[in-house]
Each structure stands twice: as structure tokens, then as C-alpha cells.
C-alpha positions as CSV (number, residue, x, y, z in Angstrom):
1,X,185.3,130.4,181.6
2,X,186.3,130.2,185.3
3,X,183.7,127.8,187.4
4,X,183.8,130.6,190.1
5,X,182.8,133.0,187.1
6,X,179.7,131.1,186.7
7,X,178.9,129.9,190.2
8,X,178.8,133.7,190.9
9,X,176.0,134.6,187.6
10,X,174.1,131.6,190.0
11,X,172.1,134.1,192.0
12,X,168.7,134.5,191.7
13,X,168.9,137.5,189.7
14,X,171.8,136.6,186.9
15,X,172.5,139.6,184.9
16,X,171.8,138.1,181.3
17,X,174.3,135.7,179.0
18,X,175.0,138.0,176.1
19,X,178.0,135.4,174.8
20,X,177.7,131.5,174.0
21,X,179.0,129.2,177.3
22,X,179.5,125.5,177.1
23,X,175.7,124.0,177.5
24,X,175.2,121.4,180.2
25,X,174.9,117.8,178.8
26,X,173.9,115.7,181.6
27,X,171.6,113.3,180.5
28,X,173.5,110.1,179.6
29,X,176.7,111.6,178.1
30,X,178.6,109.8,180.7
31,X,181.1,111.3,183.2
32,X,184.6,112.3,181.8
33,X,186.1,114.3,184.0
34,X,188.2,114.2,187.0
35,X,186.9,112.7,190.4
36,X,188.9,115.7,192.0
37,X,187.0,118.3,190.3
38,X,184.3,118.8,192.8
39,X,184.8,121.9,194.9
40,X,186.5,125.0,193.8
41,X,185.4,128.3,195.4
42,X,181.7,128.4,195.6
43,X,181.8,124.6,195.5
44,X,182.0,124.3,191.5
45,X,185.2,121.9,189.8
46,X,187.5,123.3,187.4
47,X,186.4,120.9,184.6
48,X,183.6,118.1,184.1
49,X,180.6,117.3,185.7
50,X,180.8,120.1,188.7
51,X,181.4,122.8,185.6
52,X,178.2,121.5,183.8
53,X,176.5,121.3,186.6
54,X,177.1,124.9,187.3
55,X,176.8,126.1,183.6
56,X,173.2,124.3,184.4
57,X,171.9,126.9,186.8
58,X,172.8,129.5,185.3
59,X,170.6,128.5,182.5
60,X,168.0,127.2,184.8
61,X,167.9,130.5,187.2
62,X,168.3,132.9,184.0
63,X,165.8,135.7,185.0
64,X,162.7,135.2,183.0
65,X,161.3,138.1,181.7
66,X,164.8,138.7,180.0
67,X,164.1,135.6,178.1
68,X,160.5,136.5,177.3
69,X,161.1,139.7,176.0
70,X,164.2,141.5,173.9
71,X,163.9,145.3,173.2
72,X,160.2,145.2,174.0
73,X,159.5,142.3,171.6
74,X,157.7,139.2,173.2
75,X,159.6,136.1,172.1
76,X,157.2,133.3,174.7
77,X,154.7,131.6,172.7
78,X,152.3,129.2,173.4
79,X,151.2,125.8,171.6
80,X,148.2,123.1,173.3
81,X,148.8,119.7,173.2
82,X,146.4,117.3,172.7
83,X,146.1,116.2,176.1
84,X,145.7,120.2,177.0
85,X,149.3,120.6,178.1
86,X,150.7,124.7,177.2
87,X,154.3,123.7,175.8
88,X,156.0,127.3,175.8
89,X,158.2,128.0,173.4
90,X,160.6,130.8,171.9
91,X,160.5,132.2,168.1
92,X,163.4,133.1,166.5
93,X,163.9,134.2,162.7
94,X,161.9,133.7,159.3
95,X,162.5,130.4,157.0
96,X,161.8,126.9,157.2
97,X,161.1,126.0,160.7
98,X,163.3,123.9,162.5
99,X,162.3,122.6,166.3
100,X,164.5,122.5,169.4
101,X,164.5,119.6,171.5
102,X,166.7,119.3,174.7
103,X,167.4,116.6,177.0
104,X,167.5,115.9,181.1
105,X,168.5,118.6,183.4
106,X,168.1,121.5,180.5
107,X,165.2,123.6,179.7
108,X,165.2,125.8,176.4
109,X,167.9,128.0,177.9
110,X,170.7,125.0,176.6
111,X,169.3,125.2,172.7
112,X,168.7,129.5,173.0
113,X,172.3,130.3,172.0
114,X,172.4,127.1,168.6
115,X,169.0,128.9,168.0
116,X,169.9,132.2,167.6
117,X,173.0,131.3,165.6
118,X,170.5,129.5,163.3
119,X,167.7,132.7,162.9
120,X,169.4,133.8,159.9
121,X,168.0,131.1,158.0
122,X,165.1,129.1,159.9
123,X,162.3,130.0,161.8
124,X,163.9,128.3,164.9
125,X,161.4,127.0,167.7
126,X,162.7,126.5,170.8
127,X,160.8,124.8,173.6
128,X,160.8,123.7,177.0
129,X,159.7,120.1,177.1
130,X,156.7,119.4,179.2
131,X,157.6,119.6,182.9
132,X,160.3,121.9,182.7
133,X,160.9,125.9,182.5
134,X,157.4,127.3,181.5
135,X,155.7,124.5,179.7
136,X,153.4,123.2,181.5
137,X,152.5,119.5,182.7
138,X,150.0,116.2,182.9
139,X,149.8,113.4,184.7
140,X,150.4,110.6,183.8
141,X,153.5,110.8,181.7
142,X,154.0,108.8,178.5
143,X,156.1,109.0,176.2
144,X,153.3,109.5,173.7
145,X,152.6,113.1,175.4
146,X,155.9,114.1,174.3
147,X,155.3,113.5,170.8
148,X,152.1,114.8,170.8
149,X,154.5,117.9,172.2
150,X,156.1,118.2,169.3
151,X,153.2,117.5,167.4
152,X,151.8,120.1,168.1
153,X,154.6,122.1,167.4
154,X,154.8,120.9,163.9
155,X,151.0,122.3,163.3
156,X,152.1,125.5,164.7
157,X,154.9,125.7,162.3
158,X,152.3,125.5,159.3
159,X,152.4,120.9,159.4
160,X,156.0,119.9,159.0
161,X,159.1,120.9,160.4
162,X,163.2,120.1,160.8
163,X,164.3,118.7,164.4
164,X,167.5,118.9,166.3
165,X,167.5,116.5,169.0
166,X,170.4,117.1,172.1
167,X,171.3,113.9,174.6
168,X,168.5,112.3,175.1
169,X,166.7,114.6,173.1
170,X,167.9,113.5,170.4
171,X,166.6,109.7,171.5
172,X,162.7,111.6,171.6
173,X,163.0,113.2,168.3
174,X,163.9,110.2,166.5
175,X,160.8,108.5,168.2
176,X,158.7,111.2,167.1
177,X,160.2,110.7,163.7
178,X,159.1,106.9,163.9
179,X,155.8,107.7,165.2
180,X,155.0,109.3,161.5
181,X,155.3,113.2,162.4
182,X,156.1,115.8,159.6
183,X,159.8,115.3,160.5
184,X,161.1,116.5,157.3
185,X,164.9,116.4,158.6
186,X,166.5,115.2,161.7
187,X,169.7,116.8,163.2
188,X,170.9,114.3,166.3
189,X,173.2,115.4,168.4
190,X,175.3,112.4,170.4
191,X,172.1,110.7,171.0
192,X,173.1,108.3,173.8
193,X,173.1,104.5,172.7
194,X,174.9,101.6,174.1
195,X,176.9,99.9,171.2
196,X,178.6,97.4,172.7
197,X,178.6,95.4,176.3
198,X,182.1,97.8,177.6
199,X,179.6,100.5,178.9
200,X,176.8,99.3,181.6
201,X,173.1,99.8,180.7
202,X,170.2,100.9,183.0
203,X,168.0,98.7,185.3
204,X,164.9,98.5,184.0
205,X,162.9,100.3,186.8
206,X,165.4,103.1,187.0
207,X,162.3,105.5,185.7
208,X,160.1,104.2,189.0
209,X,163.1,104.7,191.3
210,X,163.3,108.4,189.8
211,X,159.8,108.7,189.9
212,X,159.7,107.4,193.4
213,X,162.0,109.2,195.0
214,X,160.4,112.5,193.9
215,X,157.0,111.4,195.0
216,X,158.7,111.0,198.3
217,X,160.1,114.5,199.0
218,X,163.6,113.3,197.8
219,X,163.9,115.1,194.8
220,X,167.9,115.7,195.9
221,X,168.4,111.5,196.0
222,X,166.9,111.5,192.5
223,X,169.1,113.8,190.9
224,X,171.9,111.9,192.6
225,X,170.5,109.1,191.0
226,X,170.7,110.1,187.9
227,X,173.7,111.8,188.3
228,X,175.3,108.2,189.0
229,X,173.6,105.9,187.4
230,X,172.7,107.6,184.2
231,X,175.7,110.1,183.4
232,X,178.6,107.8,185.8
233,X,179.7,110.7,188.1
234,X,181.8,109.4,190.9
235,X,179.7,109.6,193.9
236,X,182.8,111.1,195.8
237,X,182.0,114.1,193.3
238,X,178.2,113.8,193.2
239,X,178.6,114.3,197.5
240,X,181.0,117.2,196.8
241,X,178.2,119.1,194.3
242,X,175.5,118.4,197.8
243,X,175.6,121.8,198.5
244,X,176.7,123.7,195.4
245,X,175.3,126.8,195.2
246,X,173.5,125.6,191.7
247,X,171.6,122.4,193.5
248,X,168.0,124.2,193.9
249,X,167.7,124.2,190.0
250,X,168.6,120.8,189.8
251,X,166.1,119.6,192.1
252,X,162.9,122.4,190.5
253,X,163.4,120.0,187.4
254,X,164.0,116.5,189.5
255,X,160.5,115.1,188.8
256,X,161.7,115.3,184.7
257,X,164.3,112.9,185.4
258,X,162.1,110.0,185.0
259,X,160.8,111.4,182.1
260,X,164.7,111.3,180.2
261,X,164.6,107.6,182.1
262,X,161.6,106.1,180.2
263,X,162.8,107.7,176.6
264,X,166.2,106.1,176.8
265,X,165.5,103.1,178.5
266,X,168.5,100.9,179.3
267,X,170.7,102.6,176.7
268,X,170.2,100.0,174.0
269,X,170.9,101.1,170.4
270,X,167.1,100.9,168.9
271,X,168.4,99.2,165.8
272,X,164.4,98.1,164.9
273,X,163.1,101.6,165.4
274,X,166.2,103.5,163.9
275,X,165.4,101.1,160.3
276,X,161.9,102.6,160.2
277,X,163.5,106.5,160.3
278,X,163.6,107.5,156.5
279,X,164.2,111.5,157.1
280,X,167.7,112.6,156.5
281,X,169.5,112.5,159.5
282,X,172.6,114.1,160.4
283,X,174.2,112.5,163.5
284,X,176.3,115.0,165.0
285,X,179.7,113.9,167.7
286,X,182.1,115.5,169.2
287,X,185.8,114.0,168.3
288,X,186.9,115.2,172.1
289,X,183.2,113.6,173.7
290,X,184.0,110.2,175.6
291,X,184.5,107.5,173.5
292,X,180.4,105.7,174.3
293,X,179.4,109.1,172.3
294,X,181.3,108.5,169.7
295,X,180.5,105.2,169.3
296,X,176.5,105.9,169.5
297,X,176.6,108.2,167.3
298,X,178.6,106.3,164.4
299,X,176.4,103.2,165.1
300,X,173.0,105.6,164.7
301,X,174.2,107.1,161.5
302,X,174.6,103.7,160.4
303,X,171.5,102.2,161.1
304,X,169.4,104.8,159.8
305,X,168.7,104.5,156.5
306,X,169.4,108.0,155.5
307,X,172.1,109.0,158.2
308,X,175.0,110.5,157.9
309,X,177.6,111.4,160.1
310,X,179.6,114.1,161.0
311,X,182.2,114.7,163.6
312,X,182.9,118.3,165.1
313,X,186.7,119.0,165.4
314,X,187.6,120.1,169.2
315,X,184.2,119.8,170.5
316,X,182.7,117.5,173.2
317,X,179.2,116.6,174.5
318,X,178.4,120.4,174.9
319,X,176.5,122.5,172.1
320,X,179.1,125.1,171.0
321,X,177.0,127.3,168.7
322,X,179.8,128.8,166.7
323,X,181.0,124.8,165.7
324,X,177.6,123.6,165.0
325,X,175.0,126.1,163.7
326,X,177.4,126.1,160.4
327,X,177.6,122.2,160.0
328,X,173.6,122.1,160.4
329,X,172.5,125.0,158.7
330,X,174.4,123.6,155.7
331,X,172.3,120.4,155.9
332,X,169.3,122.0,156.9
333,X,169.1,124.0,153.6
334,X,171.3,121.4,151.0
């Protein structure tokens, strides 16, 4: 799909996404494209970061009674955390109940297309972390909140539940899974770990600088920030996306940032805390995702103690429901 394509569904008013895209996977993943693919047209690249950034608002500015209702139906629920927080959420389908969990810069509009692939079999909750899209939010933020998050989505689901975890997503759900929740399976997709001392980790008060710079009106330095530091876009590329026509719903979601920066940390591999993970897991990579992905995610399928690992021919960092509903319902239900 052409960037102009989907710079132009970035109005206010998008007519709705009836066919998969290519989800934006910002959080972490690590730049790969091309430091020329910043403007093109509306000010979208051809390929890489500027595309996913894109791809991003369209999720983000999606109009949102089409999401909360389909042919008259109400599909927006409702769960309380235990610190009073109303975590919204999307029902889809009838089986075991399997929770979606998505990572920085997304709301529940990345996991909506894997989630209706997977409806045929599961009962497939789909939620918008706390902070983002129309879950709601409470100071201060802990890590803990988020697991009381899911949590309490767990309960709703009748006390134990599946997860698929995206990006740093994926990093929550296994520390929800370590916490003790009624995780019964795990589904990781590229959680990202540093494996080795070739990729550069993150200073340890790169949360507070995030944090910070929000508290200070800056919400557009912190997404730069993160857009650097965390997924290695070329600031000659991050300064060409300044004015992209998808920048407003970067920055609605900015404060969230330091959120994604406290779960991963400085990108170490959590050898300790994977040990103590004894659900299934399925650690899912792309075989075309840059080479740090790969790495995590053969080096967290190895350290849990019931990983496995499976890599998804021709894909990247970017949920393609078509490649991986298939590969996870058949582990899901085996």
C-alpha cells in the first residue's frame, strides 16, 4: 500500500479499514529502513519508519463509533482495575479467551485485525492499555497497574486466560506471567531484548526524560525521543516526519511513552525473570525483522522453560494477520 494511500485515510474522519495493513511496530523494534525515506507526498517515506508511522494514525484517528459498534452490535466493554482505572476493551468471538496486549505508539486498533482473524476460535479481548485510546488512566504509573490491567481482564474472562504480547507488549505480558496471573499460554511476538553488546541499551532514566518532557508541554521532543533512542530512527528522518500529517496522534499518546520505557528498561534480556515463566510460550519472529529481533526472540524462547520458537516466512516486525493468526491459533488450541 502506497504511503500517500494512507497519509490520505489520516484525516480526522478515515472512512473505515475493511482489509488487514501492515500494523505499526514502534516500540523498540529498531529502525531498518532507509534514512531517505522520509517525505513522499503528504510527507510519508516509501518504506520504514515514515510508513509505520503513517500506518500509525490511521489506527490512532480511526473514527470511533465505527470501532464501538458493527451492524448495531456494541463491541466496547468495560473492565475496573483495582486501582479504579476503566481499561476498555473490544469482544470478539466465543471460546477460550485469549487477551490482546499491544506495545508503545499503538492502541487496540494494531491487535483488531490478528483479533478478528482469531474469533473463529477464541473469545479474543482486545484492549487499550491504560493511557491510551479509551482506557482510562491513574497517577502514578507503575508497572504493577498494568498487571493489575490485565488482571482484571483475566476475572472478566471467567479467572484465566491466553495472552499475546506485541513489542514491548510482549515484555508486560511475560511480567504479568511472572507476577502469578492465570496466564494459561503466552504468545510473544518479537519481544525486544538485547542479546548481545552489538546493539546499544537505554540510559537508565530514559522513562524520566519521557516523562519530563511531557510534563513540560513537549510531548513532540518526547516522541522524538523515543523515536531515536528507543526504535534508532535517524534523526535526519525523525526531522523529516516533524510535520507529517500523522504527528497529532503521535503526540495524544506521548505521555505513554514512559510507560513502554519503564517495562523494557534498558533492553536487557530478563534471563532471571524469563526462568520463573512456566506457561507455554510461543515466541514468535519475523525471518525479514532486523536481525536484534531475531536474536531476542531465539534467546527468549530459550530461556523460558517452556518456549518454543517459531519464525514467520516473509514477515517483519509488523503483525500480518493472514501469517500469524494460523501459527497461533494452532498453539492456542494443541
Amino acid at each position: 500500500m502506497l504511503a500517500d494511500e494512507l497519509c490520505a485515510r489520516a484525516s480526522p474522519m478515515p472512512p473505515p479499514i475493511r482489509r488487514p495493513v501492515s500494523q505499526v511496530a514502534l516500540d523498540a523494534g529498531r529502525y531498518d529502513g532507509d534514512a531517505d525515506s522520509g517525505e513522499h507526498g503528504s510527507g510519508c517515506g516509501n518504506d520504514g519508519a515514515a510508513v509505520h508511522l503513517c500506518i500509525a494514525t490511521v489506527l490512532l484517528s480511526r473514527d470511533s463509533e465505527r470501532r464501538r459498534t458493527e451492524t448495531g452490535r456494541s463491541l466496547m466493554n468495560t473492565v475496573i482495575s483495582a486501582d479504579g482505572t476503566a481499561i476498555a476493551f473490544d469482544r470478539f468471538g466465543a471460546g477460550p479467551p485469549v487477551i490482546m496486549t499491544v506495545g508503545a505508539f499503538n492502541t487496540r486498533s494494531t491487535t483488531e485485525p490478528l483479533a478478528r482473524a482469531l474469533q473463529e476460535h477464541f473469545t479474543v479481548l482486545n484492549y487499550d492499555r491504560r493511557g491510551r485510546g479509551d482506557s482510562g488512566d491513574t497517577a502514578p504509573y507503575a508497572v504493577d497497574r498494568e498487571i493489575e490491567d490485565i488482571a482484571a481482564l483475566i476475572g472478566g474472562a471467567g479467572g484465566s486466560a491466553s495472552v499475546f504480547g506485541y513489542s514491548s507488549g510482549a515484555t508486560l505480558a511475560l511480567q504479568a506471567a511472572a507476577s502469578g496471573l492465570e496466564i494459561t499460554k503466552l504468545v510473544l511476538y518479537e519481544p525486544p531484548f538485547r542479546t548481545d553488546d552489538s546493539h546499544p541499551g537505554l540510559p537508565a532514566d530514559f522513562a524520566g526524560q519521557l516523562a519530563g518532557l511531557v510534563a513540560a508541554g513537549r510531548r513532540g521532543d518526547a516522541v522524538e525521543l523515543y523515536q531515536t533512542k528507543a526504535v534508532g530512527i535517524p534523526p535526519e528522518v525523525v526531522s523529516q516526519l516533524r510535520h507529517a500529517p500523522f504527528r497529532p496522534g503521535l503526540e495524544a499518546i506521548a505521555h505513554t511513552l514512559a510507560y513502554d520505557a519503564t517495562i523494557i528498561g534498558d533492553l536487557s534480556l530478563p534471563a532471571g525473570l524469563l526462568a520463573t515463566v512456566t506457561a507455554p510460550a510461543l515466541v514468535i519472529s519475523g525471518e525479514q525483522s532486523p536481525p536484534f529481533l531475531r536474536a531476542a526472540a531465539r534467546a527468549t524462547a530459550a530461556a523460558l522453560p517452556s518456549g518454543r520458537l517459531h519464525s514467520l516466512a516473509g514477515q517483519g516486525h509488523d503483525i500480518s494477520p493472514e501469517a500469524t493468526a494460523p501459527v497461533v491459533a494452532d498453539f492456542l488450541i494443541t
